[in-house]
C-alpha positions as CSV (number, residue, x, y, z in Angstrom):
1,X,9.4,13.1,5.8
2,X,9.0,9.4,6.8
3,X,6.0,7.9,8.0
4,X,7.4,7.8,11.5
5,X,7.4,11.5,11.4
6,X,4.3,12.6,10.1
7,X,1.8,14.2,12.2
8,X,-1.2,14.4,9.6
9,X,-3.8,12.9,11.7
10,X,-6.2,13.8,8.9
11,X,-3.9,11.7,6.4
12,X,-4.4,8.5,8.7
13,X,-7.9,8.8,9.5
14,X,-8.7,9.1,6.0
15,X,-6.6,5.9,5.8
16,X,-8.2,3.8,8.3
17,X,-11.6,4.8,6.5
18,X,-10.1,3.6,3.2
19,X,-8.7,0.6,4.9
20,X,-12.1,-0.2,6.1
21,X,-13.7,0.5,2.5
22,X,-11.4,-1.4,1.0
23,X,-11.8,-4.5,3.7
24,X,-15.5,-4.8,2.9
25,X,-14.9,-5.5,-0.5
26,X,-13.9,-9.6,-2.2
27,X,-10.2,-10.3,-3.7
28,X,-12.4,-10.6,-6.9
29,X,-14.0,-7.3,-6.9
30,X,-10.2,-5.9,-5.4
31,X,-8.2,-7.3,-8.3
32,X,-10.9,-5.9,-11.5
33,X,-11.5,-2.7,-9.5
34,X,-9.5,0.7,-11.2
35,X,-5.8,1.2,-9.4
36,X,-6.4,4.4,-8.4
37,X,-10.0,3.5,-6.9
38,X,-10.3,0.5,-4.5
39,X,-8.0,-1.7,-6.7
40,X,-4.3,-2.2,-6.4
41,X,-1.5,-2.8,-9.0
42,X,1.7,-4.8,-8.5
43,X,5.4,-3.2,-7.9
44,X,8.7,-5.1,-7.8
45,X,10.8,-5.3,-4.5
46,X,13.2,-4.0,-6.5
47,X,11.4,-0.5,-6.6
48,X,11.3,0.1,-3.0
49,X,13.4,2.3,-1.0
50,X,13.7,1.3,2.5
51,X,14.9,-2.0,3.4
52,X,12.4,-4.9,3.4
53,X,11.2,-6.3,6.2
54,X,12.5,-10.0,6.8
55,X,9.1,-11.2,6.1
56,X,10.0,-10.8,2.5
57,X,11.7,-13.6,1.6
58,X,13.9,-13.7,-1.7
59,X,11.5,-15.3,-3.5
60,X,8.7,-12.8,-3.8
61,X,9.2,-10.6,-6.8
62,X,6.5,-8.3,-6.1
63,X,4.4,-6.1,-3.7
64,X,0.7,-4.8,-4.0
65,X,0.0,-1.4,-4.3
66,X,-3.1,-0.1,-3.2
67,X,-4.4,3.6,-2.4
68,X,-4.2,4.9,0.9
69,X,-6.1,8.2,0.5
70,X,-8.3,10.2,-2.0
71,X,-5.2,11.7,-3.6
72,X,-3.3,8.7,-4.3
73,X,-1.0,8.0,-1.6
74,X,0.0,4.5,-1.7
75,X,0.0,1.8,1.0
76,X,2.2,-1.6,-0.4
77,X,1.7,-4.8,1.2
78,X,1.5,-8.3,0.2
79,X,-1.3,-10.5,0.2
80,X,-0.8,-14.2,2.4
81,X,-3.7,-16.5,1.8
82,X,-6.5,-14.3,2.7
83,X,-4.8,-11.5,4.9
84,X,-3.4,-8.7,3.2
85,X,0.0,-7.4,5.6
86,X,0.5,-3.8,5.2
87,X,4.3,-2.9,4.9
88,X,4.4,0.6,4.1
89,X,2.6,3.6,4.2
90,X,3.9,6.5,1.8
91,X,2.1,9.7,3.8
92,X,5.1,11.8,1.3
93,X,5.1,11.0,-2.3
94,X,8.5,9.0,-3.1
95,X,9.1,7.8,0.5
96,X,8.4,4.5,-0.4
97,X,9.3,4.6,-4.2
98,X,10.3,6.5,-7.0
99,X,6.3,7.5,-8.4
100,X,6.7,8.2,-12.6
């Protein structure tokens, strides 16, 4: 199931409240924070499944990876400057990428 076809609205409002948690913290407090808490981890373009958006040029490498719920659903993105631009949301584990 893609994101486009889930109907979870539990699964995005627990997103959103994430979101929001995770927008009140620094990039400093972001980038030593655990993976699977309020911190993210990178990924390689390389690793994702669905086409890029053209916003990705060929010189970025990687992709942030950042919890979008309590079980570890990811959301990937790519932080510009201060804004972070949210690219994907994986509501189905391996959507997005292949999870070890």
């Amino acid at each position: 199931t893609s994101i486009s076809t889930c109907r979870d609205h539990k699964f995005f409002f627990e997103f959103l409240i994430r979101l929001q948690k995770i927008s009140q913290l620094g990039w400093p407090e972001i980038r030593t924070a655990p993976r699977h808490g309020f911190g993210m981890e990178s990924i390689s373009v390389d690793q994702i499944k669905p086409q890029l958006p053209a916003c990705i040029t060929p010189d970025v490498r990687k992709l942030h990876v950042f919890r979008a719920t309590g079980d570890n659903h990811p959301f990937i993105g790519l932080q510009i400057d201060r804004i972070f631009r949210v690219l994907f949301i994986e509501a189905n584990f391996g959507d997005i990428y292949d999870h070890e």
